[in-house]
VEXNUTOR-98294 format. One line per field, with one value per residue (C-alpha): x, y, z. Coordinates in Angstrom, 1 decimal. Layout:
N
px	[X;...]
py	[Y;...]
pz	[Z;...]
This chain:
596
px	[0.0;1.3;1.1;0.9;4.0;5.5;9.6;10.2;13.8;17.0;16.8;14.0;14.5;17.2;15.4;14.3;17.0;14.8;12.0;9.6;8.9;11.8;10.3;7.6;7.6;6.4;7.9;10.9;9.7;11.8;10.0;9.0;10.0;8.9;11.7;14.9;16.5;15.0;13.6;16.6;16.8;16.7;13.3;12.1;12.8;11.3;8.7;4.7;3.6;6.9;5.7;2.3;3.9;5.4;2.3;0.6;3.1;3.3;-0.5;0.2;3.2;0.5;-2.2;0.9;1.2;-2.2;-1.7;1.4;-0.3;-3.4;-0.7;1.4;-2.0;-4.6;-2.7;-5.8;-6.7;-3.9;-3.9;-7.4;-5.6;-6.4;-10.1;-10.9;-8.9;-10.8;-14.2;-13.5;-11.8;-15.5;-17.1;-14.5;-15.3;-19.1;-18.6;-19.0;-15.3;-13.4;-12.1;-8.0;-9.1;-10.5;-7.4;-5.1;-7.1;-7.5;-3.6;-3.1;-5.2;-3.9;-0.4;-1.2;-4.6;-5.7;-3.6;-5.0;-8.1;-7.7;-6.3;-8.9;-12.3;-10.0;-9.8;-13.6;-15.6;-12.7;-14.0;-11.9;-13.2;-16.9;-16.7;-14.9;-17.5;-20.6;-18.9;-18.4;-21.5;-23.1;-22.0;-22.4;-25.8;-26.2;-24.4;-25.4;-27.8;-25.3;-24.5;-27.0;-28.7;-28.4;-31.2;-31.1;-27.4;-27.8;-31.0;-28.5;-26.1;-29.3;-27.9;-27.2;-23.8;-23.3;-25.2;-22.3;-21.3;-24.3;-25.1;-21.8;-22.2;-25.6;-24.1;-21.6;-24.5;-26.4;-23.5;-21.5;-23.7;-20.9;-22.8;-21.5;-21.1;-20.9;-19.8;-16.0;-13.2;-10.4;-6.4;-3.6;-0.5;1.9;4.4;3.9;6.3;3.4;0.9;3.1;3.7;-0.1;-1.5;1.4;-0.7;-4.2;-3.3;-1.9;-5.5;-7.5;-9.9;-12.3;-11.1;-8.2;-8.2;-6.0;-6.0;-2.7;-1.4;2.1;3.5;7.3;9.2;10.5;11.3;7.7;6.2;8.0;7.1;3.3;3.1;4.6;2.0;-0.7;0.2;0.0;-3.5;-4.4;-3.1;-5.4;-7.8;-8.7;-9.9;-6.7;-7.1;-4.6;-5.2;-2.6;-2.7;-1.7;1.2;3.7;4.0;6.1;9.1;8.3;6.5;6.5;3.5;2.9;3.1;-0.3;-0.2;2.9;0.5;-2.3;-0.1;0.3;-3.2;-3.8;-6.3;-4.8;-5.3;-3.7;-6.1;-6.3;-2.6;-1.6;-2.5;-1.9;-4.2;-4.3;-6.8;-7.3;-8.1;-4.9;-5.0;-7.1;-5.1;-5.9;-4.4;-6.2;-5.0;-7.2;-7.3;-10.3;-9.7;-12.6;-15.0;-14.3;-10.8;-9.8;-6.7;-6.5;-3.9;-0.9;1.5;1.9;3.8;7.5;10.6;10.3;7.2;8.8;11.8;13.7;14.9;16.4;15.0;14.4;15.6;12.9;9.5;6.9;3.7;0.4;-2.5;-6.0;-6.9;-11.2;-12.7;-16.4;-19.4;-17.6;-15.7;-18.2;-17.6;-14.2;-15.2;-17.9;-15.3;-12.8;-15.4;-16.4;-13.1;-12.1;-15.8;-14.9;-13.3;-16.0;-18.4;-21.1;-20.8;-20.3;-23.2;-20.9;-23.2;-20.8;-18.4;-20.3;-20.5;-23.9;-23.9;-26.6;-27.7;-24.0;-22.5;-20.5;-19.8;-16.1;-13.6;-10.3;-11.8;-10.9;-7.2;-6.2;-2.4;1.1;-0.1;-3.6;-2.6;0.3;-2.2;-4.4;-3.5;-4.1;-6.8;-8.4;-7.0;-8.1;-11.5;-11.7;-10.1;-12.5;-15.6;-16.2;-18.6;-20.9;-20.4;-23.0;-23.8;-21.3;-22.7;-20.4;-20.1;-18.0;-16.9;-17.3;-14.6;-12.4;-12.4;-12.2;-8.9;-7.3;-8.5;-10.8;-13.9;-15.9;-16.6;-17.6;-18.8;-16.8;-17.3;-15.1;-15.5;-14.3;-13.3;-14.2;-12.9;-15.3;-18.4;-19.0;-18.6;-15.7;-16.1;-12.8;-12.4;-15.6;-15.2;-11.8;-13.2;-15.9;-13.4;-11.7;-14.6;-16.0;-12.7;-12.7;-9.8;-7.0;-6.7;-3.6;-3.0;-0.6;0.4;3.5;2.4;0.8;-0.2;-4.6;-6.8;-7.9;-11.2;-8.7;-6.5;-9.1;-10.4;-7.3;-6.3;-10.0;-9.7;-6.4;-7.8;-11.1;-8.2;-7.8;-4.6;-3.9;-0.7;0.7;3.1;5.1;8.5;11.5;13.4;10.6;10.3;9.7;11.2;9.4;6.4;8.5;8.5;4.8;4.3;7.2;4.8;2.3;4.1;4.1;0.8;-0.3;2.5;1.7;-2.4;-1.4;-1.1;1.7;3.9;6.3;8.6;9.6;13.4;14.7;12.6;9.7;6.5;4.1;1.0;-2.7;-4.6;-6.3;-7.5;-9.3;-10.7;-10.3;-13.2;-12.7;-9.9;-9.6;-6.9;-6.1;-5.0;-5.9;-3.5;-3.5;-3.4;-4.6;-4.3;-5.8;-8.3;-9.1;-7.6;-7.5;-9.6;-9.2;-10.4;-10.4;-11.8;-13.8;-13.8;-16.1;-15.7;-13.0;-10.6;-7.8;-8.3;-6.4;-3.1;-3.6;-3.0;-0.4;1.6;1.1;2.7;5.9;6.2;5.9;8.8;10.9;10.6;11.0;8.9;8.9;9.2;9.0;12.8;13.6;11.4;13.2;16.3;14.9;16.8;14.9;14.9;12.6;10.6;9.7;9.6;7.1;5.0;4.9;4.0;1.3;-0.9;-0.8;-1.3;-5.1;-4.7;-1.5]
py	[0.0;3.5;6.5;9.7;11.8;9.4;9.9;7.3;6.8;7.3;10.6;11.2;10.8;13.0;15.9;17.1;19.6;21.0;21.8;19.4;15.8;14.8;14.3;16.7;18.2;21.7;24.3;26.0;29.8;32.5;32.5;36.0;37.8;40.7;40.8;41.8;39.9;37.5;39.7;39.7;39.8;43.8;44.0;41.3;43.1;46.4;45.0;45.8;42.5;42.5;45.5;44.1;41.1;43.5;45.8;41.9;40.5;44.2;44.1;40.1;41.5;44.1;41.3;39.5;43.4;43.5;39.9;40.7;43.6;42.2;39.5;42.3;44.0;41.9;39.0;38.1;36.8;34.9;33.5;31.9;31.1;27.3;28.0;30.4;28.1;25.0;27.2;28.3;24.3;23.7;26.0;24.8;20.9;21.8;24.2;22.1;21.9;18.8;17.1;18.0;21.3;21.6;19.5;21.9;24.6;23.5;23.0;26.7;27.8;26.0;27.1;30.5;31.4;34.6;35.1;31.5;32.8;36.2;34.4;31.7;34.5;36.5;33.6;32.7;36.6;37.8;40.2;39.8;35.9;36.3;38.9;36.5;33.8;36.5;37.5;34.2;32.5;35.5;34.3;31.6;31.3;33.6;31.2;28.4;28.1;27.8;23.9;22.0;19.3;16.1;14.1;11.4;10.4;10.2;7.9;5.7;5.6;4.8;1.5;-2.1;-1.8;1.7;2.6;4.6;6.1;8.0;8.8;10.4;12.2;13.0;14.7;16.3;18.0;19.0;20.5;21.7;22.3;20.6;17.8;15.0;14.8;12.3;13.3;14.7;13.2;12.9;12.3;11.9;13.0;11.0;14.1;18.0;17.9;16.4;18.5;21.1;19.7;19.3;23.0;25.1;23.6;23.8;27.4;28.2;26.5;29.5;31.8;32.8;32.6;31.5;31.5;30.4;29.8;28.6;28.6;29.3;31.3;32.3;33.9;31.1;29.4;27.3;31.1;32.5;29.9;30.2;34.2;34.3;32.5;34.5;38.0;37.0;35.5;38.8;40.5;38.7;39.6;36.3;37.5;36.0;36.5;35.3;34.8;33.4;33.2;36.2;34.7;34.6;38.3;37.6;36.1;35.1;37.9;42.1;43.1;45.1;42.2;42.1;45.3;44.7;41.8;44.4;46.5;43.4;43.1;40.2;40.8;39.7;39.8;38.3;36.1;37.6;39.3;39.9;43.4;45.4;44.2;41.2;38.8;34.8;35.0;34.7;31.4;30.7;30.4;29.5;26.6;25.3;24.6;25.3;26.3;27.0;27.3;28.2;26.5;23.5;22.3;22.5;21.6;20.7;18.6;19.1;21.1;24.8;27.4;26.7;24.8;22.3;21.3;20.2;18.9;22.1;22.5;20.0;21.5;18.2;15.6;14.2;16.4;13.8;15.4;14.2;16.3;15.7;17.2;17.4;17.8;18.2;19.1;18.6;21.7;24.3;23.3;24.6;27.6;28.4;27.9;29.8;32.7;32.4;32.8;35.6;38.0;37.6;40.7;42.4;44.9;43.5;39.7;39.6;37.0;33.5;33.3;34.1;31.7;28.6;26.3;24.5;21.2;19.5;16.1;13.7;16.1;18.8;22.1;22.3;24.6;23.2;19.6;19.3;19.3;16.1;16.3;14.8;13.1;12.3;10.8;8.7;7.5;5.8;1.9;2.9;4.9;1.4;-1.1;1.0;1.3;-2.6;-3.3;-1.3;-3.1;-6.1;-8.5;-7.1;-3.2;-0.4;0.4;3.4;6.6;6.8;10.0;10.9;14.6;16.3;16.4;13.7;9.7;6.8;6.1;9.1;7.9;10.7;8.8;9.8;6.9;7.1;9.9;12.9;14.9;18.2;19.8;22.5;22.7;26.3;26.1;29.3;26.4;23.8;21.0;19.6;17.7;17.1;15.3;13.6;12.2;10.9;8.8;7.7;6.1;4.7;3.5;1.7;0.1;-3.8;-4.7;-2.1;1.9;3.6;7.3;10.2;13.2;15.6;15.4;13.5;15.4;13.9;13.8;10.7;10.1;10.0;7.4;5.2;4.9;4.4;1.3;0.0;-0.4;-2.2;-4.4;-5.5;-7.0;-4.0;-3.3;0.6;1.9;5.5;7.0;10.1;12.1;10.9;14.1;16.8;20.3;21.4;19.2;19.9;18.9;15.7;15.1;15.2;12.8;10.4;10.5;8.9;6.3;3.7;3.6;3.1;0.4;-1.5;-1.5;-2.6;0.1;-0.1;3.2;4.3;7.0;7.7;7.6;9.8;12.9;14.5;12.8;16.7;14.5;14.6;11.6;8.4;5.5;2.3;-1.1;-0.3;2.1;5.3;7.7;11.5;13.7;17.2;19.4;18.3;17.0;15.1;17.2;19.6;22.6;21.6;19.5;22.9;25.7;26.0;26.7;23.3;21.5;18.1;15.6;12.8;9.5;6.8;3.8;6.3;4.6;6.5;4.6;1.8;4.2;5.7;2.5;1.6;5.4;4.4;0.9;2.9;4.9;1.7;0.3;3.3;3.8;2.3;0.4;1.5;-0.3;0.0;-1.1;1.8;4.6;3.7;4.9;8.2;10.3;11.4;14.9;14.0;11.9;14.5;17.6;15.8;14.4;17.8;19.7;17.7;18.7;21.9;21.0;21.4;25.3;25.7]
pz	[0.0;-1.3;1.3;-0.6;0.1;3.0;3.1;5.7;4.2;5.7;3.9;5.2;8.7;8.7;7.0;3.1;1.7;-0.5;2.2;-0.1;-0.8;-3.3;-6.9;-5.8;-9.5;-8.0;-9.9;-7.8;-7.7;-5.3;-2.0;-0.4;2.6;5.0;7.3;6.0;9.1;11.9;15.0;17.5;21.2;20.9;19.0;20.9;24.5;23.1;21.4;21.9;23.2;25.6;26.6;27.1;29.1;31.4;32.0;32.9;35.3;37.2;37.4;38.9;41.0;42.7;43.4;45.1;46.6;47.8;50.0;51.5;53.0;54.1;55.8;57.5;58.8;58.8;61.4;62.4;58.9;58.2;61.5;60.5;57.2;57.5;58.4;55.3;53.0;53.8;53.6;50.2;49.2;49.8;48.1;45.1;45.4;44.7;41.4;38.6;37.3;36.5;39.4;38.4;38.3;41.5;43.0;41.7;42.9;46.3;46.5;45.4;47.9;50.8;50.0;49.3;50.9;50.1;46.8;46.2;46.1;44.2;41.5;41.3;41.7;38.8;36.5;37.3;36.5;34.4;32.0;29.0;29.0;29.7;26.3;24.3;25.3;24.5;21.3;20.2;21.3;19.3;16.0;16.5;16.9;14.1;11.7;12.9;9.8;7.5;8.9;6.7;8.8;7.2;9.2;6.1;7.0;10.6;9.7;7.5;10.4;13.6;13.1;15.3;13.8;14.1;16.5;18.5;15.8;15.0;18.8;18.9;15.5;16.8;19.8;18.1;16.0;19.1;21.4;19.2;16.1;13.1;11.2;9.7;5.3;3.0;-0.7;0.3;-0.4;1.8;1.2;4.2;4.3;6.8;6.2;6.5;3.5;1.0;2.5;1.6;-1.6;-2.4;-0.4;-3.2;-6.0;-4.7;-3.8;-7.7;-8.4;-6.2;-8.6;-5.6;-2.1;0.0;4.0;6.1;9.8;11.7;15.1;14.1;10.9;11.0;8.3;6.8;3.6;3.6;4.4;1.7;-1.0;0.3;0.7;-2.9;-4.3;-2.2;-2.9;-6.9;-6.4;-4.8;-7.2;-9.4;-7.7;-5.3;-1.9;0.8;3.9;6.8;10.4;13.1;16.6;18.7;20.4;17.5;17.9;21.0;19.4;15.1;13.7;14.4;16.2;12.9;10.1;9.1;8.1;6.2;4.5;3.9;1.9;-0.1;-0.7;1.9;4.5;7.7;11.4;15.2;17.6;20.6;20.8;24.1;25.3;28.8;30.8;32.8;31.4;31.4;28.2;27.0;28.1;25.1;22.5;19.1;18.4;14.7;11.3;8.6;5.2;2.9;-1.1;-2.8;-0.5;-2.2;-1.0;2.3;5.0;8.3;10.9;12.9;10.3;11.3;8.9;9.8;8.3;11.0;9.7;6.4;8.0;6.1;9.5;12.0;15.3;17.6;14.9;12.4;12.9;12.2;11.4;9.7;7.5;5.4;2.6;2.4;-0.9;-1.5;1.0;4.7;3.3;4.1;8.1;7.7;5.8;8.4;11.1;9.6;9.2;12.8;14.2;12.0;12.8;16.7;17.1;14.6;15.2;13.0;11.6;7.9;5.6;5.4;2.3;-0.7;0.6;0.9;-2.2;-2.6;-2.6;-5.2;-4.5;-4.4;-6.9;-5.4;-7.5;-7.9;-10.2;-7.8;-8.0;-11.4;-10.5;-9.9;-9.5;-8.1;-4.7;-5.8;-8.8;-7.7;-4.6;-6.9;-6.1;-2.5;-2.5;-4.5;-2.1;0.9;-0.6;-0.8;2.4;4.6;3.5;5.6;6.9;8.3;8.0;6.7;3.1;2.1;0.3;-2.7;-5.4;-7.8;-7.7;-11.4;-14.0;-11.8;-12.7;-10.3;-11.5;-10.3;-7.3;-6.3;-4.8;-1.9;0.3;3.8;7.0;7.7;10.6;11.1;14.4;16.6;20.0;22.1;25.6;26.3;26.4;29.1;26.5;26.1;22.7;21.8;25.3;24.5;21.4;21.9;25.2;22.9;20.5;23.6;24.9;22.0;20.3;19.9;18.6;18.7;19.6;18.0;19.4;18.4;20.0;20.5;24.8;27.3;29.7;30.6;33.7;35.7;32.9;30.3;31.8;33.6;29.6;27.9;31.0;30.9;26.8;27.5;30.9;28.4;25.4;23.4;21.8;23.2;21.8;22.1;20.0;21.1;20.4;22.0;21.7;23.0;22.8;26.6;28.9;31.6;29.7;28.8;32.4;33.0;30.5;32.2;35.2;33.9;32.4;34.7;35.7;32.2;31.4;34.3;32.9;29.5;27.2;24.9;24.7;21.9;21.7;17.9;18.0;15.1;16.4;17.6;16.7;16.3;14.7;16.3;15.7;16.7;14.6;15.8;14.4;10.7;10.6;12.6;12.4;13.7;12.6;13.6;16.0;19.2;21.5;24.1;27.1;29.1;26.8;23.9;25.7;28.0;26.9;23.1;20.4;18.0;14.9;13.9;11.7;12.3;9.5;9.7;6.7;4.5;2.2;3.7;7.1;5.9;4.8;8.6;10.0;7.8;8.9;12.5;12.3;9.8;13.2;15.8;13.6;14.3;18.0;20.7;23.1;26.6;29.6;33.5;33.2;31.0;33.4;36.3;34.4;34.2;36.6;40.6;39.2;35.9;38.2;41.2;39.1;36.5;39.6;40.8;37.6;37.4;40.5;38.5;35.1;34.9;35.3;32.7]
């Protein structure tokens, strides 16, 4: 079986010197730049958001202030410290938090009362957060008419043999308002070098719109190659617009770039950059990957805008990363999203209308879909086998449609349930949380999950050691050289607990394993940018995708076991090699994870 765009050569491992898949074909074109140098320490230190991080940690330095000097005059207070603290620990236990966060709230408050206590009535009425959360749930119920609702496929799916999977589609559609599509197709890259490789030639094939939405964009030689193609497609009048996540302004980008890409005729903007005023808010951080082409194609996954991410650059060995590509009706989801995300800081919400394509029985309208190129093509033996390898004994009629102006050969059939979804940490539900348990919960056979960290709460690990207690293979597969230690060490604490129940961890030994996904049993997959911690479970704003009966499940499988091959297997013997220091600072980080 043929994975589209997967290096896993000797060559590869080591990095691509060209920044792309080798024999990629894509034209070689002089990539553009903004920044006549990388920002240095000095622009850094005097920057605006440095300034902004000051102006927040004095504003923190004069809560701290404030409790020293209720301590040095109000004895009395402190003296019934242990009293008020286990008052207020009650009042805690009965809010309707998770249980890790009220543990690691009741901790801060015992060691620091009062402060304890400022800090956790801050984070709970701040203002900045409750008008994110208003703005947000705003639009959303404004747009939420633009999700079609799809009753026939959740009829199809009301099923013996699917029954969970349309209660958790179903749920998905009532909580979080994303349905579930049939008619897209879908294509996985196992490398963020081919979904580099595939996004510079959709984006040459752009004649309406291009959005995209990225956690992370640095100048950089992927940037460049990307931003040249994007300010000629503006210049031909295509509508770009570019939004990233607030915090690259700290360190990757001038507090001033997106003006710098207005001038270029990209419409561009920052999520939530930090400003000087204390807020938890910035705690909620946007942490998706998407990218809309003409409502027809669209991106989403682990890869970020940065040489690491196509191994142009060796920054913790091999950066393993994974991608799809949707094309057809589940697009509009993304577009909506997108739209969403970028109307938050709007006075009035723009009509989404324009930028939806209409979908017409199984046929989906599509200029872009008539470019079946490089990856696609050469897929076309596995996108077959796949197809025939998922059907089984047993399982549900697939919905099947050919998108126009493509042929079955070139491997462009759309098979199967798709189900993009967003996470907002501003609502109670937590459905990324929720629907990975549910795929936990309801594996059979075998449960493969990836993620850069591993940092979960008791429900998550109770799942995960349950699956393996009840004869399900659980494996995890996760970097062996990481990017924040002390995050490495959180993840180390957990590892013996979960050895000992059965599950089967894997550290990927030429690098740092950056992908977000699970598959299980052959049928259900989810890949995107939802790790597996705290953060992103929390604290971010996410996207994924969920894949029910795809051909590409298949090629998933086939990327995971590439990565088992090339890590190594971990073992109570090797964790107790782990050094005292690892050991106590991890356990210790973890009582406060929850609330980082």
């Amino acid at each position: 079986m043929k994975i589209v765009g997967n290096n896993f050569s000797e060559n590869s491992d080591k990095g691509c010197e060209d920044g792309v898949a080798h024999g990629s074909g894509i034209p070689e074109a002089e990539p553009t730049y903004l920044l006549k140098k990388p920002i240095g320490i000095f622009q850094i230190v005097f920057s605006r958001t440095t300034l902004a991080i000051i102006f927040m940690a004095l504003q923190l330095l004069l809560l701290f202030a404030v409790w020293r000097w209720l301590g040095e005059h109000l004895g009395w207070f402190l003296g019934g410290s242990l009293l008020f603290s286990l008052v207020f620990a009650i009042f805690i236990l009965n809010t309707h938090k998770n249980p890790a966060f009220k543990i690691s709230w009741i901790v801060l408050v015992f060691i620091l009362p009062l402060f304890g206590v400022m800090l956790y009535l801050f984070s709970s009425f701040n203002w900045g957060y409750q008008a994110l959360n208003r703005r947000l749930t705003r639009i959303e119920k404004k747009t939420a008419e633009h999700f079609p609702a799809n009753d026939e496929l959740y009829k199809s799916l009301d099923r013996p043999e699917s029954r969970h999977i349309h209660n958790i589609c179903r749920y998905v559609k009532d909580y979080a308002g994303h349905p579930v599509y049939v008619d897209t197709r879908v294509e996985y890259f196992p490398l963020g070098e081919a979904m580099f490789e595939s996004l510079l030639r959709r984006l040459e094939a752009a004649q309406k719109f291009i959005f995209l939405e990225f956690f992370i964009i640095a100048e950089s030689y992927m940037w460049g190659r990307i931003l040249e193609v994007l300010k000629r497609k503006a210049a031909e009048g295509v509508e770009v617009r570019v939004l990233y996540d607030g915090t690259v302004a700290v360190s990757l980008l001038p507090y001033n770039y997106p003006k710098r890409l207005r001038q270029l005729g990209i419409s561009a903007k920052m999520f939530a950059p930090l400003q000087p005023f204390l807020s938890t808010h910035y705690n909620n951080r946007d942490h998706r990957k998407i990218v809309v082409i003409d409502g027809e194609i669209g991106y989403t996954g682990g890869v970020n805008i940065a040489d690491e991410y196509i191994n142009r650059y060796a920054k913790q060995g091999h950066w393993k990363d994974t991608a799809v590509l949707l094309e057809g009706a589940a697009v509009r989801s993304l577009t909506v999203m997108f739209l969403q995300m970028w109307n938050i800081d709007e006075a009035v919400c723009e009509d989404f209308t324009p930028y939806l394509v209409e979908v017409a029985g199984s046929a989906v309208t599509s200029a872009n879909s008539q470019i079946v190129q490089g990856a696609a093509a050469d897929s076309t033996d596995s996108l077959k086998d796949s197809a025939d390898s998922v059907v089984s004994a047993g399982s549900i009629a697939k919905p099947t449609v050919q998108l126009p102006g493509t042929t079955a050969q070139a491997g462009t059939t759309a098979q199967g349930y798709v189900l993009p979804f967003a996470e907002n940490p501003l609502s109670d539900e937590r459905i990324g949380e929720t629907v990975y348990l549910d795929m936990i919960n309801n594996a059979r056979d075998y449960i493969y999950i990836m993620s850069p960290y591993l940092v979960i709460n008791n429900e998550m690990t109770v799942a995960l050691l349950m699956a393996a207690k009840r004869g399900v293979d659980v494996r995890l597969s996760l970097p062996s050289i990481p990017d924040h230690k002390w995050v490495y060490a959180m993840a180390h604490a957990q590892y013996p607990e979960l050895i000992r129940g059965g599950v089967r961890i894997y550290e990927y030994t030429p690098g740092f394993v950056h992908g977000k996904m699970l598959i299980s049993d052959d049928r259900l997959a989810i890949v995107g940018t939802i790790n597996l911690d705290y953060r992103s479970l929390y604290h971010h704003f996410e996207c994924a995708v969920y894949l029910y009966d795809v051909p590409i499940i298949p090629e998933i499988r086939a990327d995971f076991e590439h990565v088992f091959a090339r890590s190594q297997l971990y073992t109570e013997e090797i964790i107790r090699r782990d050094g005292w220091g690892r050991r106590l600072i991890g356990r210790l980080l973890m009582i406060f994870a929850p609330l980082v």
